[in-house]
C-alpha positions as a printed NumPy array, in Angstrom:
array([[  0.   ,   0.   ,   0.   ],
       [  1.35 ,   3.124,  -1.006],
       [  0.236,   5.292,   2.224],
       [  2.854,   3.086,   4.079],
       [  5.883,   4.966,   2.657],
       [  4.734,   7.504,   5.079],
       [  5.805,   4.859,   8.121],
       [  8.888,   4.116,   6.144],
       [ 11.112,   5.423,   9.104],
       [  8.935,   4.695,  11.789],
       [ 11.547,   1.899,  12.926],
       [ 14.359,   3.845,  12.423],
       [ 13.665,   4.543,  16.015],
       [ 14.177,   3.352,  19.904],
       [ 12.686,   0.245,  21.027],
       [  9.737,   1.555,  22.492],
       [  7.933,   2.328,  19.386],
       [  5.452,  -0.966,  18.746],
       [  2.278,   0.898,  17.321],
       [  0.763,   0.317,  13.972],
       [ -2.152,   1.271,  12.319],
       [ -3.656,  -1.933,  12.831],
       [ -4.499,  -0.621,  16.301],
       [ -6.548,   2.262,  15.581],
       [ -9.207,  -0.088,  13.99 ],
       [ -9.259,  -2.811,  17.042],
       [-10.803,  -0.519,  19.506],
       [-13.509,   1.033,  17.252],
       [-14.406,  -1.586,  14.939],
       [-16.79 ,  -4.209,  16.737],
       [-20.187,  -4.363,  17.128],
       [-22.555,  -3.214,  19.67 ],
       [-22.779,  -5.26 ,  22.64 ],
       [-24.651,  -5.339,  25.411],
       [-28.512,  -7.109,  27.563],
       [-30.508, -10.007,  25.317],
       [-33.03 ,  -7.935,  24.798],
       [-30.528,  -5.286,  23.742],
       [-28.958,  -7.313,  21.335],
       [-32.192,  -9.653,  20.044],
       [-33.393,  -6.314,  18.085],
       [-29.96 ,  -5.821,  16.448],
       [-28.861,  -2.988,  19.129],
       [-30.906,  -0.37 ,  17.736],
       [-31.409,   1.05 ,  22.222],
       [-30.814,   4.309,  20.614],
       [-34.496,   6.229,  21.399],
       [-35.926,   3.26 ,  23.185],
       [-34.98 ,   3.473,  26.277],
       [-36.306,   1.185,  29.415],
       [-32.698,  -1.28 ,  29.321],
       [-29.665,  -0.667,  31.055],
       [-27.661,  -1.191,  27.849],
       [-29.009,   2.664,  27.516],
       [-26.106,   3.427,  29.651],
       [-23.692,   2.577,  26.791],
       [-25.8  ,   3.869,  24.038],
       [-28.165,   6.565,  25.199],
       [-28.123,   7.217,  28.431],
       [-31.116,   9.409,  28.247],
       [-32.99 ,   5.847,  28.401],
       [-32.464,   5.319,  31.733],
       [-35.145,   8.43 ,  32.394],
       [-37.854,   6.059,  31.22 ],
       [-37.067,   3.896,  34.842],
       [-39.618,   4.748,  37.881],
       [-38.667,   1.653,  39.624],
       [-35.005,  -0.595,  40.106],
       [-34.101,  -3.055,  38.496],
       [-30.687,  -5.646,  39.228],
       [-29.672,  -7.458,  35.571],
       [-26.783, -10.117,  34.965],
       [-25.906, -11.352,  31.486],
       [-23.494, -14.252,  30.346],
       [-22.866, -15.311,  26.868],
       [-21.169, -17.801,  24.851],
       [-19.39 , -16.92 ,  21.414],
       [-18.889, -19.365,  18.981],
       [-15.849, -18.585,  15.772],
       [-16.097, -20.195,  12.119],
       [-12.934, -18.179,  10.386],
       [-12.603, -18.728,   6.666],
       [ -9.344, -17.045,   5.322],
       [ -8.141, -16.866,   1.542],
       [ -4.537, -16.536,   0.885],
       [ -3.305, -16.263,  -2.403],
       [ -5.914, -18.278,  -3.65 ],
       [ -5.746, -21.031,  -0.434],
       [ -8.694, -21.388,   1.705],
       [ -8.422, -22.068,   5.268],
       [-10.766, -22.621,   7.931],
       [-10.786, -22.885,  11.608],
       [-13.014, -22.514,  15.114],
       [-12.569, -21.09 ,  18.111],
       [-15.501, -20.914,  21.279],
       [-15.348, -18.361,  24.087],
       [-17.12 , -17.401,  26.927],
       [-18.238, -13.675,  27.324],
       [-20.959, -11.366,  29.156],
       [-23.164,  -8.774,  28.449],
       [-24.669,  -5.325,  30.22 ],
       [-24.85 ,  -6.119,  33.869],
       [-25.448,  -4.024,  37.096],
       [-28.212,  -1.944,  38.793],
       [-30.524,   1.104,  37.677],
       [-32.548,   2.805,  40.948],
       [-35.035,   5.08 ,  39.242],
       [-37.368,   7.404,  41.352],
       [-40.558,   9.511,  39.864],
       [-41.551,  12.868,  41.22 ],
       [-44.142,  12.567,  44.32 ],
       [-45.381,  15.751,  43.443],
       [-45.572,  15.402,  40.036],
       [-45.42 ,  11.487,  38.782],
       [-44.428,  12.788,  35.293],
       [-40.983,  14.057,  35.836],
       [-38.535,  11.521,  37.333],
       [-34.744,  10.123,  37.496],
       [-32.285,   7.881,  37.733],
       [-28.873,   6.729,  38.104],
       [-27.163,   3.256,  36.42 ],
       [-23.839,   1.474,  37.928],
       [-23.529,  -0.791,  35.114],
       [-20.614,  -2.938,  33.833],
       [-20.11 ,  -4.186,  29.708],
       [-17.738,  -6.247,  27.718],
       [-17.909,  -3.956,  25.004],
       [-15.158,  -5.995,  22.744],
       [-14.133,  -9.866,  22.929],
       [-10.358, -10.267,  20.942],
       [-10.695, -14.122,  21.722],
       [-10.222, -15.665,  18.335],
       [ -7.931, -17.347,  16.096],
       [ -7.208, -16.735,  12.357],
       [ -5.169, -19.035,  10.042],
       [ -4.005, -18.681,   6.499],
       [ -1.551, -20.333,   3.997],
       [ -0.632, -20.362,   0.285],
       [  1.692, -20.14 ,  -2.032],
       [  3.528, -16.757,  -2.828],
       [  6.028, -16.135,  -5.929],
       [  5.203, -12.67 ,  -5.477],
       [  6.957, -10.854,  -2.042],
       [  8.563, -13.224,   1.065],
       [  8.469, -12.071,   4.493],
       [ 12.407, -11.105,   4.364],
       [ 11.376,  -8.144,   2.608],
       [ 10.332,  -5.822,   5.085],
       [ 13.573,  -6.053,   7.554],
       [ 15.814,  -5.598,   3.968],
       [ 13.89 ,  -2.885,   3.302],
       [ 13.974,  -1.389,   6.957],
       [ 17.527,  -1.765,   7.371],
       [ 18.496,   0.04 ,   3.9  ],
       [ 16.593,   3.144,   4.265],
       [ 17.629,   3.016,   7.926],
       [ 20.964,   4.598,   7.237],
       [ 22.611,   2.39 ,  10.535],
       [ 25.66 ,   0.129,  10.238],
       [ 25.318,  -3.552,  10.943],
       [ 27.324,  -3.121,  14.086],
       [ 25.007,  -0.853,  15.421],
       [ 21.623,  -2.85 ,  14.598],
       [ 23.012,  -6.014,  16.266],
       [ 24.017,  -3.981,  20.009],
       [ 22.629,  -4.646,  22.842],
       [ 20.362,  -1.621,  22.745],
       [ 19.72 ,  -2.279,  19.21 ],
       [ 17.393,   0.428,  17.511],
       [ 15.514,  -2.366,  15.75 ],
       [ 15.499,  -5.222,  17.996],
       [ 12.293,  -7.214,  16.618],
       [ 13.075,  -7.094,  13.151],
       [ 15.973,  -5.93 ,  11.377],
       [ 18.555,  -6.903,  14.445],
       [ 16.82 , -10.784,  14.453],
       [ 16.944, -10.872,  10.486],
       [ 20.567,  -9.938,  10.693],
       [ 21.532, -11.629,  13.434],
       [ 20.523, -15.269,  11.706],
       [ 21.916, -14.232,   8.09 ],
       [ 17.676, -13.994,   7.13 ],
       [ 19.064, -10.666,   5.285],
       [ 22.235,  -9.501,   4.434],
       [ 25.001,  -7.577,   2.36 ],
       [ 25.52 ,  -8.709,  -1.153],
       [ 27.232,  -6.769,  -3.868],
       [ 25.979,  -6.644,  -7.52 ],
       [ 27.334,  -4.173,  -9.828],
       [ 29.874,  -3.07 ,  -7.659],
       [ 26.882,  -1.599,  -5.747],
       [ 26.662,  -2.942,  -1.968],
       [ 22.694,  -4.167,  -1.575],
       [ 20.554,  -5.883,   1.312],
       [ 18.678,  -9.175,   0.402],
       [ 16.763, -11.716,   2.084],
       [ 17.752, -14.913,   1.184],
       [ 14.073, -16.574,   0.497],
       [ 14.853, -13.35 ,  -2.482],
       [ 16.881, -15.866,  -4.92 ],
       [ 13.944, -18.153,  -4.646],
       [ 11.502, -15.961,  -6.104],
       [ 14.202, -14.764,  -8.519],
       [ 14.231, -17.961, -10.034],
       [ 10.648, -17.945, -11.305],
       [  9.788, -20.415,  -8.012],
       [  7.754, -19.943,  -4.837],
       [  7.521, -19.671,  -1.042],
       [  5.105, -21.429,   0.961],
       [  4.018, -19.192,   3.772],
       [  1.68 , -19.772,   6.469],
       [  0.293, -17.339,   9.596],
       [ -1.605, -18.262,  12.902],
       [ -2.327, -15.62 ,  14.933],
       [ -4.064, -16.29 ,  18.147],
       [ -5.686, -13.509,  20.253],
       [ -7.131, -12.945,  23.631],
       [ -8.753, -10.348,  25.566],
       [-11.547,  -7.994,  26.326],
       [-12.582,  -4.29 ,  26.535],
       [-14.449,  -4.387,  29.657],
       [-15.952,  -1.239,  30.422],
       [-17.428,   0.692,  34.284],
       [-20.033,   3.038,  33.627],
       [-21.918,   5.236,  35.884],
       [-24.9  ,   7.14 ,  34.171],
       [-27.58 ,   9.341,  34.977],
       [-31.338,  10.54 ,  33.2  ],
       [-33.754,  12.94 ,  34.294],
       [-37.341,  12.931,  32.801],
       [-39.65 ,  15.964,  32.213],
       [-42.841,  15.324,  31.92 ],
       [-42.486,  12.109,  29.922],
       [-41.813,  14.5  ,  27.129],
       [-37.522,  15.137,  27.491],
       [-35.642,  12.353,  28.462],
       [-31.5  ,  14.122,  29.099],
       [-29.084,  11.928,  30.41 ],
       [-25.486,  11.141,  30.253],
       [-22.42 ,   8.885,  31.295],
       [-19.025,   8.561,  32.413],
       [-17.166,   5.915,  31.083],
       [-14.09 ,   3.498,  32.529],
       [-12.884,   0.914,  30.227],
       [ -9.885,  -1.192,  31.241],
       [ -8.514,  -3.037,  27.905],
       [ -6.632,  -6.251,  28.229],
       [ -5.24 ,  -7.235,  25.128],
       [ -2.476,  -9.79 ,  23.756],
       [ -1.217, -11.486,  20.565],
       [  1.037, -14.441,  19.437],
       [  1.817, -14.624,  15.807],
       [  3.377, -17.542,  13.936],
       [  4.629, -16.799,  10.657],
       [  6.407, -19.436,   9.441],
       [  8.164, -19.535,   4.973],
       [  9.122, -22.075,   3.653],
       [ 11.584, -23.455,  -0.015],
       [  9.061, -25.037,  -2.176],
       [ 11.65 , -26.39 ,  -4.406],
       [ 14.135, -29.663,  -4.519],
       [ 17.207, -27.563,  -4.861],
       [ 19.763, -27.439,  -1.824],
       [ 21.893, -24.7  ,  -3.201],
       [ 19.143, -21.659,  -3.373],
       [ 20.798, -20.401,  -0.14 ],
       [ 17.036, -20.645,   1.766],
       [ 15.027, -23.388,   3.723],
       [ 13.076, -21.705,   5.946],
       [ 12.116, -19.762,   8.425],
       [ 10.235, -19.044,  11.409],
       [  8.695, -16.202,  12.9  ],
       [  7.351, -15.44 ,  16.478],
       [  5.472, -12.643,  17.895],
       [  4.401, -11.918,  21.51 ],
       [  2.807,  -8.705,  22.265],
       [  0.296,  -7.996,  24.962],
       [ -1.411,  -4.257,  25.25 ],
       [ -3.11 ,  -3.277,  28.69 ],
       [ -4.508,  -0.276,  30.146],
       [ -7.568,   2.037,  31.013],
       [ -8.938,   5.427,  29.882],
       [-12.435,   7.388,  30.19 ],
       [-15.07 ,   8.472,  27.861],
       [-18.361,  10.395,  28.022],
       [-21.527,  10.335,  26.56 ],
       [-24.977,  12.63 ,  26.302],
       [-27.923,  12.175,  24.442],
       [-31.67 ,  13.113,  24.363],
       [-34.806,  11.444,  23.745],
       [-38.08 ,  13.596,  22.776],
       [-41.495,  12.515,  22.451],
       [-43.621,  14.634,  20.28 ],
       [-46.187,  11.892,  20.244],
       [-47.006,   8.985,  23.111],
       [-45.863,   6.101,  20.59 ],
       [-43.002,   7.966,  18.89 ],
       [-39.413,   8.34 ,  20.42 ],
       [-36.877,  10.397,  18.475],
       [-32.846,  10.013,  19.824],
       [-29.498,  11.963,  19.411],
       [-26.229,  10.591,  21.15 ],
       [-23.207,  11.42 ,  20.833],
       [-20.073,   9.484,  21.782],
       [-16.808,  11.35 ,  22.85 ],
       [-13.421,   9.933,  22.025],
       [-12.224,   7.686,  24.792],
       [ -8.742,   8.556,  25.95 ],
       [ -6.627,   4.846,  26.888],
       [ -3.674,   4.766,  28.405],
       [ -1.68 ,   2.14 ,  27.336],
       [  1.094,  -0.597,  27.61 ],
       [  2.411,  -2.632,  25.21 ],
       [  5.103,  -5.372,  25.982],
       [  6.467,  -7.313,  23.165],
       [  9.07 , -10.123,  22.663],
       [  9.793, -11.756,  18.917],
       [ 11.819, -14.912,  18.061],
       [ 13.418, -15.167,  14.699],
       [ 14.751, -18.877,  13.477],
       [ 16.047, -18.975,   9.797],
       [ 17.533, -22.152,   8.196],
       [ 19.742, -21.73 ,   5.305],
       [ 21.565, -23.449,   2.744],
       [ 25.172, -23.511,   0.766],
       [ 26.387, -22.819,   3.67 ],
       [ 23.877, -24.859,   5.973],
       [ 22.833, -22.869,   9.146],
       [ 20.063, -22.658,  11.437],
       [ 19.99 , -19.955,  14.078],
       [ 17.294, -18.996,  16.449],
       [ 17.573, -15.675,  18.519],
       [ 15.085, -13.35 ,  20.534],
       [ 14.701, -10.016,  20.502],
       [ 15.509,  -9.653,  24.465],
       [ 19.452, -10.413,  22.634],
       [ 18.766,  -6.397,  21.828],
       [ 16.888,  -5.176,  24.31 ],
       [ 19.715,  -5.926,  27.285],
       [ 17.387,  -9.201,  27.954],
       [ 14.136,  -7.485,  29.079],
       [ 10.582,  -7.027,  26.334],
       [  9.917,  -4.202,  24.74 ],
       [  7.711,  -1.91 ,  26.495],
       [  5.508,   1.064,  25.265],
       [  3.966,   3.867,  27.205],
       [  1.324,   6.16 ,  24.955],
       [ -2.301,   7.676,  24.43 ],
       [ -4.494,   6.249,  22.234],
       [ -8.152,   8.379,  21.481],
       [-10.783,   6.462,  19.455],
       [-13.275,   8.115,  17.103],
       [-16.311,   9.793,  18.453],
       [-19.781,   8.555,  17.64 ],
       [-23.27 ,  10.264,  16.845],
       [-26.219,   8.007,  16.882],
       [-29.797,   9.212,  15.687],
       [-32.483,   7.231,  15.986],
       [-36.51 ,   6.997,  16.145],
       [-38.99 ,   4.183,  17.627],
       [-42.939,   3.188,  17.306],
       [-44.621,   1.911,  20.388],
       [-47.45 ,   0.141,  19.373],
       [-50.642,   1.122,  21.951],
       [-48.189,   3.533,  24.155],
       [-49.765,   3.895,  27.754],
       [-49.029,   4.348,  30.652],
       [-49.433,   0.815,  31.841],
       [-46.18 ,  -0.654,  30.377],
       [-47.13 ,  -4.867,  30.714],
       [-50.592,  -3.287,  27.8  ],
       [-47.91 ,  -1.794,  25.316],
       [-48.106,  -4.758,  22.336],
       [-44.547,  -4.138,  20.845],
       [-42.481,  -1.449,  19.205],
       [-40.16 ,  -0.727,  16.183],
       [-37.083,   0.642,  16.385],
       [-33.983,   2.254,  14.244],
       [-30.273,   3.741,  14.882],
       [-28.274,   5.054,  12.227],
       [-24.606,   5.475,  13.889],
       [-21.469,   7.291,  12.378],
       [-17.511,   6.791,  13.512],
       [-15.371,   8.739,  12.736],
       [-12.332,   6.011,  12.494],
       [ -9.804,   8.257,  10.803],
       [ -9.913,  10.598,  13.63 ],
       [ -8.069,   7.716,  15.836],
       [ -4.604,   9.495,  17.315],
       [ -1.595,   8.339,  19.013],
       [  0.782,   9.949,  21.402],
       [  3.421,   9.841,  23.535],
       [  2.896,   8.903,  27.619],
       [  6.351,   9.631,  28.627],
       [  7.385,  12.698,  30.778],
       [ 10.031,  13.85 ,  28.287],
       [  9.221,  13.352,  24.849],
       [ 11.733,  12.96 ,  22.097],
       [ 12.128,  14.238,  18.749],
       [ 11.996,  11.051,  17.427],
       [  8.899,   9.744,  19.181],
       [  6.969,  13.477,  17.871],
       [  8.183,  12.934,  14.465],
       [  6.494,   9.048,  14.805],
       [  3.393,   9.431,  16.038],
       [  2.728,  12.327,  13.519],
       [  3.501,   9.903,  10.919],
       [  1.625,   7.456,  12.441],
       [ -1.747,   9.975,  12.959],
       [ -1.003,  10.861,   9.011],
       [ -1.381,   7.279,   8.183],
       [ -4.457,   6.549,  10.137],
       [ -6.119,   9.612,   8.563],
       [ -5.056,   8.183,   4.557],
       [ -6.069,   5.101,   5.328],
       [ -9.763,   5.063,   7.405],
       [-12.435,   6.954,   6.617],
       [-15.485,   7.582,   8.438],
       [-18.313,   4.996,   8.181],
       [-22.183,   4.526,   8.966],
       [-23.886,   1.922,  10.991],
       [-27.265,   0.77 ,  10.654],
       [-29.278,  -1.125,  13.009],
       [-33.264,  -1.741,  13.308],
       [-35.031,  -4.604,  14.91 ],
       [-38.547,  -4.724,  16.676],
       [-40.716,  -6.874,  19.681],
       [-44.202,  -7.841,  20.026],
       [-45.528,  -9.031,  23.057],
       [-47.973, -11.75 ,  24.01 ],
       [-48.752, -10.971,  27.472],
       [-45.595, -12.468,  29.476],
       [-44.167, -13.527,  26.493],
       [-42.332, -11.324,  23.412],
       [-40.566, -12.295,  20.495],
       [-37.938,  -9.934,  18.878],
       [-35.955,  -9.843,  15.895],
       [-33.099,  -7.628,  14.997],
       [-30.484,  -6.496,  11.584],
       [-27.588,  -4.197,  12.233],
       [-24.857,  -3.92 ,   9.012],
       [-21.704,  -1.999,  10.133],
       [-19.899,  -0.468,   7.345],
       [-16.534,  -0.535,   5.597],
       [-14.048,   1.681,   7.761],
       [-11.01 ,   1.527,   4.762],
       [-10.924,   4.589,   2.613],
       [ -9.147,   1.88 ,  -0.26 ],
       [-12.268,   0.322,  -1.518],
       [-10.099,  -3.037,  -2.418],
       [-10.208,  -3.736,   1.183],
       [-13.98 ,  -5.037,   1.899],
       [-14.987,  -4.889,   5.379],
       [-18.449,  -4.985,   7.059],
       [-19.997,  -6.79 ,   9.781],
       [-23.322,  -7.773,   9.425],
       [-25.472,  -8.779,  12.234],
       [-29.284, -11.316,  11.901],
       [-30.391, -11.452,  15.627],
       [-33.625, -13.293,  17.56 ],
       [-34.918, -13.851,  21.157],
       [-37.362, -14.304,  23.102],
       [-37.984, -12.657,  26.822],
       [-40.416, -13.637,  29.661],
       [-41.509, -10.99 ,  31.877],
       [-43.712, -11.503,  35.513],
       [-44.222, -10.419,  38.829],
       [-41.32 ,  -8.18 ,  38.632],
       [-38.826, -11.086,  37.396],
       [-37.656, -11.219,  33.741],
       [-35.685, -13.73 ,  31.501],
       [-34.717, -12.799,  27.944],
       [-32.446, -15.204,  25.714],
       [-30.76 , -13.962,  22.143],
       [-29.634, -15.836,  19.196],
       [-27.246, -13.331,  17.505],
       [-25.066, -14.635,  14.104],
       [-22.656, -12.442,  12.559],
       [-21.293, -12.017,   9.503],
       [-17.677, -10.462,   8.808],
       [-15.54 ,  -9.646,   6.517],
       [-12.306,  -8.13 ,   6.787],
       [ -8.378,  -8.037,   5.645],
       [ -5.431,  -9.769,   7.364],
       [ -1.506,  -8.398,   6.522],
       [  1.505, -11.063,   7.593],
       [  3.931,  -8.33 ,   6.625],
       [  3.676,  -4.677,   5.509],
       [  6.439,  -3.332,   2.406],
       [  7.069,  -0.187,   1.137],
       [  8.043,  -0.424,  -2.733],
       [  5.692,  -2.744,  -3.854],
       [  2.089,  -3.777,  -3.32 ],
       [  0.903,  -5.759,  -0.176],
       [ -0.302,  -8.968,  -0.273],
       [ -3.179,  -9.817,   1.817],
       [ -5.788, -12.73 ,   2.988],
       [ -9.273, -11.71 ,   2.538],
       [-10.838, -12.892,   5.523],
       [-14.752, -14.346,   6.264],
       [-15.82 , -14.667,   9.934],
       [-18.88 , -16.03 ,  11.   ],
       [-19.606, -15.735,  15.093],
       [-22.816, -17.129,  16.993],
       [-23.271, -15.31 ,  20.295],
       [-25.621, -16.87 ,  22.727],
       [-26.555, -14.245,  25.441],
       [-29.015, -14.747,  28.396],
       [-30.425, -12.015,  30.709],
       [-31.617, -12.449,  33.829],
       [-33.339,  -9.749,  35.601],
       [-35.02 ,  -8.325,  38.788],
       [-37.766,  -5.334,  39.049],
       [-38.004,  -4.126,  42.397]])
């Protein structure tokens, strides 16, 4: 990708640079989470109000409450991840636990005047699971892996001596790929060159076999505390507060491989290892307002501030690369170059605002809630994912680390774009008993429209409601698309695995009126 020769000295750096752009799109890119209910009518909470999951959508919801209510919800994800790689398909399957909006709402109307009332949500939400795995293999007589660290280390100006120290300046790539003769000095022309040795393969017309299994784990897990005050069952205002504590981590196999019968091509293969592991917390904020001109019609606005994370990323990387004429097979870890210790990363990460609009119907709207036979209701939702920015955490900050995360935030912005989100989904009930069905299609967030990415979610439930006790269960089964890169390079085109993700989510809420 082109755009990337704006990161192309973003490693020319110290050791505690690890961010990509990669991570700008994990923490804003996942659908809406949250109660059964909630998520049986495809998330669209966004001018319905009555559900604690209005806490992380609207919070001017909660000001429909009068009474309290206690909620718990587990889940259980189920993973079906098709991957095409240079025309290979791949499949795998992954199951994970995982919960929904859980916590307390104490609402209170007006004794004087039983029209106005408020109240105040302690709620808790696993707003993103990262448990999954994603495989991919194929053959490629196009770019090896090699490529990237030959590339890094030519434009990096640095001699070889100074890579391979003990504070190396590239100790996960270049400094490993050195280190086990992966790349190295060659002269042609009288003109001294880096190469990667799987390079003569694909110079001879033949082909690498390359594979990738990258296994993830992890959560967004968010604290919210949020508060609604009702007028006159006309203005619903209400807003939140926001702690989410992210706990993510990463290992990446990479492994490349000689397709051919010939010992003498000076490359067998290699393999590729990459632990990193992000954690931290931040705050966010939200507002919105629900008006309704008419008893059975709700209209919402929302709006989502950036939230701020403050972050730590550790990494370690082990190289191995087995070559040929001469035969040698050396294995070394970064830690060689970082005077034996990981990598570690302090910074600020924002994610894009939101605004949500939306608009229910509430069929026969009165006052006595268990009479109302069902509603309709829609969100349309827009993130701003190129306004994602990185910067520094530490108390002093270099030149260096301002000149990369201005490259980085230039990136971000050439390569996202803003995108809409749609989500609609309805109930009718039969006395103690509804049914509810849901759609919600979340748009492509890559400004190159080569890249296809969407997540589309078909969601069903069913809910029980008496005496003050309630029981919903939700059937939700997405469908996702998305890209994968093993390696990023700078003077050619990427190559990429085009990857299809199906996920069932079973999520059951249990409830208590009081």
């Amino acid at each position: 990708m082109k755009l990337y020769l704006l990161l192309s000295f973003l490693f020319i750096s110290s050791l505690i640079f690890a961010q990509v752009p990669e991570d700008a799109i994990r923490y804003s890119f996942y659908p809406q989470s949250g109660t059964a209910r909630n998520m049986a009518i495809g998330g669209a909470m966004g001018s319905l109000g009555g559900d604690i999951n209005a806490t992380f959508v609207n919070p001017a919801g909660l000001g429909f409450y009068k009474t309290n209510e206690f909620v718990i919800t587990p889940g259980f994800l189920m993973h079906n991840n098709k991957a095409n790689f240079r025309k290979t398909d791949t499949e795998n399957k992954k199951n994970n636990v995982g919960f929904g909006t859980s916590g307390w709402v104490f609402g209170q109307a007006n004794r004087r005047n039983p029209q106005n009332s408020s109240a105040i949500s302690i709620a808790v939400n696993q707003t993103a699971n990262f448990n999954n795995e994603v495989r991919y293999k194929g053959l490629n007589n196009f770019s090896s892996f090699s490529e990237q660290f030959a590339e890094e280390f030519a434009k990096s100006g640095l001699f070889i001596d100074e890579v391979l120290g003990s504070n190396s300046p590239l100790p996960y790539t270049s400094a490993p790929a050195l280190y086990t003769y992966l790349i190295d000095t060659i002269t042609i022309g009288g003109m001294q060159q880096i190469k990667g040795a799987p390079e003569y393969i694909l110079d001879a017309g033949q082909a690498l076999q390359q594979e990738m299994i990258q296994k993830t784990k992890g959560t967004i897990s968010e604290l919210a505390i949020g508060f609604a005050h009702n007028s006159k069952d006309k203005w619903f205002i209400g807003a939140t507060i926001g702690i989410p504590y992210v706990s993510y981590s990463s290992n990446t196999y990479f492994k490349e491989s000689d397709t051919s019968s010939n010992t003498s091509n000076h490359f067998k293969e290699m393999e590729w290892v990459d632990d990193f592991k992000t954690t931290g917390t931040g705050f966010n904020a939200r507002i919105g307002v629900i008006y309704r001109p008419q008893d059975y019609i709700r209209l919402g606005l929302a709006i989502h501030t950036p939230t701020w994370m403050f972050l730590k990323d550790t990494r370690t990387t082990t190289l191995r690369a087995e070559l040929e004429n001469p035969v040698d097979n050396i294995s070394v870890s970064s830690q060689r170059f970082t005077n034996n210790q990981p990598g570690e990363a302090k910074y600020i990460q924002s994610t894009p605002f939101k605004a949500i609009i939306s608009a229910s119907y509430v069929f026969r709207e009165i006052k006595d809630v268990t009479k109302q036979k069902g509603f309709i209701s829609a969100d349309i939702e827009y993130v701003h994912h190129r306004g994602s920015r990185f910067s520094s955490d530490n108390e002093t900050v270099t030149d260096p680390e301002k000149n990369y995360y201005k490259a980085l935030n230039n990136v971000v912005k050439a390569d996202y774009k803003g995108n809409f989100n749609f989500r609609v989904g309805g109930e009718l009930k039969f006395n103690i008993i509804m049914a509810r069905l849901g759609f919600a299609y979340y748009g492509n967030p890559y400004k190159n429209s080569e890249f296809k990415a969407s997540r589309m979610l078909l969601s069903g439930g069913l809910g029980y409601r008496n005496k003050g006790y309630f029981i919903d269960l939700t059937y939700v089964h997405a469908i996702s698309k998305d890209v994968s890169f093993p390696y990023r390079l700078e003077d050619r085109p990427n190559t990429y695995a085009e990857l299809k993700q199906q996920r069932g989510n079973i999520v059951a809420t249990l409830g208590l009126k009081f």
